[in-house]
C-alpha positions as CSV (number, residue, x, y, z in Angstrom):
1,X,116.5,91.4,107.4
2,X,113.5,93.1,105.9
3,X,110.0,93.0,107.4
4,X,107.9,91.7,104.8
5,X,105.6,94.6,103.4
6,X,102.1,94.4,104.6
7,X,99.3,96.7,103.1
8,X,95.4,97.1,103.6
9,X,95.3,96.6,99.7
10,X,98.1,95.3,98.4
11,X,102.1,94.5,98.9
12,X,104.1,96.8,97.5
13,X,107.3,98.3,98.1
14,X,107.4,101.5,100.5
15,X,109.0,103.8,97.6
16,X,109.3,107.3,98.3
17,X,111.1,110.7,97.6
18,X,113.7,111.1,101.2
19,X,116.6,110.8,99.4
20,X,119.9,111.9,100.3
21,X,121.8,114.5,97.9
22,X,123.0,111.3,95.5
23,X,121.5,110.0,92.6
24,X,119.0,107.6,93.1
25,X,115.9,106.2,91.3
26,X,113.4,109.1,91.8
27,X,116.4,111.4,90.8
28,X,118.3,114.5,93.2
29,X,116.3,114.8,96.1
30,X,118.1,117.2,99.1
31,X,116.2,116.2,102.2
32,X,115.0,118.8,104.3
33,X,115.5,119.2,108.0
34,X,112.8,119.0,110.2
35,X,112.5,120.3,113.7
36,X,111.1,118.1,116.4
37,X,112.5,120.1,119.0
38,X,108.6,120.7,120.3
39,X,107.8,116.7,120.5
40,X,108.9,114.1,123.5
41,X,112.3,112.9,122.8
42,X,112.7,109.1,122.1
43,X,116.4,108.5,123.2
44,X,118.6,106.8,120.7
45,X,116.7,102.9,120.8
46,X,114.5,102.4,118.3
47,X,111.2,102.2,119.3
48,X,108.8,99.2,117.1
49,X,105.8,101.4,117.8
50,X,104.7,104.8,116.9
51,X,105.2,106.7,120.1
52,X,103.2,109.4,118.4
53,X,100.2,108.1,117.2
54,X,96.8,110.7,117.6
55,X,99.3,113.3,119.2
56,X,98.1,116.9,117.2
57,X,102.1,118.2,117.7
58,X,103.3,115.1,116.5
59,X,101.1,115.2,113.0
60,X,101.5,119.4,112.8
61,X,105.2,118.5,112.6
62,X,105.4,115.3,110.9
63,X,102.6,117.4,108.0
64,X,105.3,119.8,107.9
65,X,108.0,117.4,107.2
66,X,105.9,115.2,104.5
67,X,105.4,118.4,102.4
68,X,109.2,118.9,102.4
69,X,110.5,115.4,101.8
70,X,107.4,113.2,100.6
71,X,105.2,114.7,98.9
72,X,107.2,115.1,95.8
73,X,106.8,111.6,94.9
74,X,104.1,110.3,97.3
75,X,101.4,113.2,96.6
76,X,100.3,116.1,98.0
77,X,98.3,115.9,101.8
78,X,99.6,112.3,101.0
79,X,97.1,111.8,98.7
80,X,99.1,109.6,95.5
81,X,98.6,110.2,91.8
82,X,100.2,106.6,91.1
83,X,104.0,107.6,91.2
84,X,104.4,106.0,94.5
85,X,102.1,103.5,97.2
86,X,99.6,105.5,99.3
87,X,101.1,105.7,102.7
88,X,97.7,105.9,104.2
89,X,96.8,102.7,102.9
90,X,99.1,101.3,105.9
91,X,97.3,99.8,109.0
92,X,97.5,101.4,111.5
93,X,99.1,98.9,113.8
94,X,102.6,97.9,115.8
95,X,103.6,95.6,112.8
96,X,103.6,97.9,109.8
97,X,105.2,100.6,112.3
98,X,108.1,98.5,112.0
99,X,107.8,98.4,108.2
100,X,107.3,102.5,108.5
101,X,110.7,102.5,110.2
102,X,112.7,100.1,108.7
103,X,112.4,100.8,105.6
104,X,112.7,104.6,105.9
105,X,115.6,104.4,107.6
106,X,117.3,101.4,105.4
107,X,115.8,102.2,102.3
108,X,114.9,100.1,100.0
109,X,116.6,97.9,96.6
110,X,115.7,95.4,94.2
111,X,117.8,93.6,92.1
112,X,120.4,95.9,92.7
113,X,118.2,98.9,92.1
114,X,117.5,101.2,94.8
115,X,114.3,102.4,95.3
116,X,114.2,104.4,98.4
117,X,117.8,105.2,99.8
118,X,118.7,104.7,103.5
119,X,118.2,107.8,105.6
120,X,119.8,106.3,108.8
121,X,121.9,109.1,110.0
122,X,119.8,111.7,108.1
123,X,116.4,112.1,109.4
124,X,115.6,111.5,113.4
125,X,113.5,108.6,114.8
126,X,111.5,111.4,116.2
127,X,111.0,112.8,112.5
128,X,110.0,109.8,110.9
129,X,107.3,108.8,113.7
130,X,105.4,112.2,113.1
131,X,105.8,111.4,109.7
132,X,104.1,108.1,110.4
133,X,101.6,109.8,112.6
134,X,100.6,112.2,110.0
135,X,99.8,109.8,107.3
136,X,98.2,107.9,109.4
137,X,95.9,111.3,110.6
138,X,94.8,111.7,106.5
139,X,91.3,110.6,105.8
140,X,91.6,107.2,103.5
141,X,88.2,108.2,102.1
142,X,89.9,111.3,100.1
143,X,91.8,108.6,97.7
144,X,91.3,109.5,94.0
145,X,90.4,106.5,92.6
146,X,87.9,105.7,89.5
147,X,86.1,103.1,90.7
148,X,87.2,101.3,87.5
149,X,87.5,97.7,88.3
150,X,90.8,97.4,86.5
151,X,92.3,100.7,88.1
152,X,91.8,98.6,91.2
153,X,93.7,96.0,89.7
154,X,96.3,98.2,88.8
155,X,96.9,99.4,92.2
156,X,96.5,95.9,93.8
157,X,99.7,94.5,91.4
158,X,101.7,97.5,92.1
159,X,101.7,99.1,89.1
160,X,100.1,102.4,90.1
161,X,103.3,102.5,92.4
162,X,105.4,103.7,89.8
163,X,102.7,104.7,86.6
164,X,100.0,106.7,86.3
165,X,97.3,107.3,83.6
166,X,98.8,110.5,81.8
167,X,101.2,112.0,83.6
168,X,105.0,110.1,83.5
169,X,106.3,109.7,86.9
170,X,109.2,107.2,88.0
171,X,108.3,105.3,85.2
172,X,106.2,106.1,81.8
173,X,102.3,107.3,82.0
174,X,99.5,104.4,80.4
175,X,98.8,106.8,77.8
176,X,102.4,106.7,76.9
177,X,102.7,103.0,76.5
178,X,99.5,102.9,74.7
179,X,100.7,105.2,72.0
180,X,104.0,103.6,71.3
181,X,102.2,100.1,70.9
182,X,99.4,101.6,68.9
183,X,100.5,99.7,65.7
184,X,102.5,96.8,66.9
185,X,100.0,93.3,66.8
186,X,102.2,91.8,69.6
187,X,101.8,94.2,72.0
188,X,99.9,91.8,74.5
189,X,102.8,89.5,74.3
190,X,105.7,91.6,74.4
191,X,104.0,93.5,77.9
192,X,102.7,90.4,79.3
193,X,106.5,88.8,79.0
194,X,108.0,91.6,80.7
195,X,105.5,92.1,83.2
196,X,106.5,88.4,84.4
197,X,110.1,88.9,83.9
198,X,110.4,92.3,84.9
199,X,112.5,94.8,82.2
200,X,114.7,97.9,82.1
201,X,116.0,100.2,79.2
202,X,112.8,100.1,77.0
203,X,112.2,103.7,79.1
204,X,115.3,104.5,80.6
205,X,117.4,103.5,83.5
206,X,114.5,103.0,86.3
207,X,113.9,98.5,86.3
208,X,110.9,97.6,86.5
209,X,110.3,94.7,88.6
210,X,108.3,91.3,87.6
211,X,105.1,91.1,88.6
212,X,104.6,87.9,90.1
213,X,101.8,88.2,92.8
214,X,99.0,88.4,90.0
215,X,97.5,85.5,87.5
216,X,98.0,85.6,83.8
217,X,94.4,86.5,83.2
218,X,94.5,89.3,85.1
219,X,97.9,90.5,83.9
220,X,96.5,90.0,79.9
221,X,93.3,92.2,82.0
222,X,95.4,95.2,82.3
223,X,97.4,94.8,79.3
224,X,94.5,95.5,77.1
225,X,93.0,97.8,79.5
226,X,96.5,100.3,79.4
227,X,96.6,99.1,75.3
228,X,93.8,101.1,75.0
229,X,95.0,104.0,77.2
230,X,93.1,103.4,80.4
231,X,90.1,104.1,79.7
């Protein structure tokens, strides 16, 4: 059973680009190997905490093996455009540790739609725990962020995990949206309906999930705020 998902600023699934060589959501990803033959070795139990936490071979190795496997869809020096949830956002703590591991090594799906594939079997416990130690090492403060209450909003109801403003990631860009709803009148009510319902095919095969963690007014919020590009 999944831990439930736990975030400093919101609840989102832990999305990212470890994939094995099949086709998944974020596409062909062949997962790189990492070498941990320079860290303590953890034996075959998994551990519930990060062994490594604060260790400077642990986060030059686990730096090492974000660039490779991560970054493509999590953001460079872990730093996200929007595509996927800021890993540094994650307490720092024994409990989302758990979540770290769980889901990196089980994957995740929704609705039949994977997400993040399992990588049991693929990636060490070792490997993912300086992984885990090296987000953990990046500076929160560097975040890009606009300061634009709704672009807050936007990132608290998950959205930025899969959008960004102008560049199409997993899923389309805002700008994108904006310009194919430019000249319909029921825009708001088309988005806002499958925002709550969730919807799939409109831009190809990736689902997008229903939003159900945010109110109505805030949904209608950033439906007029991406409407008129995300400004």
């Amino acid at each position: 059973m999944y831990i439930a998902l736990r975030w400093t600023t919101a609840v989102v699934l832990l999305a990212g680009s470890l994939a094995s060589p099949i086709t998944q959501a974020h596409g062909d990803v062949t997962p790189q190997a990492v070498d941990v033959s320079t860290l303590k070795p953890l034996g075959d139990k998994l551990l519930e905490e990060n062994p490594y936490r604060g260790d400077k071979e642990a986060i030059r190795v686990g730096a090492s093996a974000y660039t490779q496997n991560c970054a493509r869809c999590h953001g460079l020096e872990a730093i996200s455009g929007g595509m996927s949830p800021d890993l540094r956002t994650m307490d720092s703590d024994k409990d989302n540790d758990k979540i770290f591991l769980e889901a990196t090594l089980h994957g995740r799906a929704r609705n039949g739609a994977v997400y993040m594939p399992p990588f049991q079997g693929v990636m060490s416990q070792e490997a993912v725990w300086a992984i885990r130690a090296y987000t953990e090492s990046r500076p929160k403060e560097e975040q890009a962020s606009s300061g634009n209450a709704l672009d807050t909003l936007a990132k608290k109801s998950r959205c930025n995990s899969c959008h960004a403003v102008d560049v199409r990631g997993v899923s389309p860009a805002y700008r994108d949206i904006a310009k194919k709803y430019a000249k319909d009148k029921n825009a708001p009510g088309k988005l806002l309906a499958k925002l709550k319902k969730g919807a799939q095919g409109a831009w190809g095969k990736m689902p997008m999930p229903p939003v159900d963690s945010v109110t109505d007014e805030d949904l209608k919020a950033l439906i007029q705020w991406i409407l008129a590009g995300a400004n």
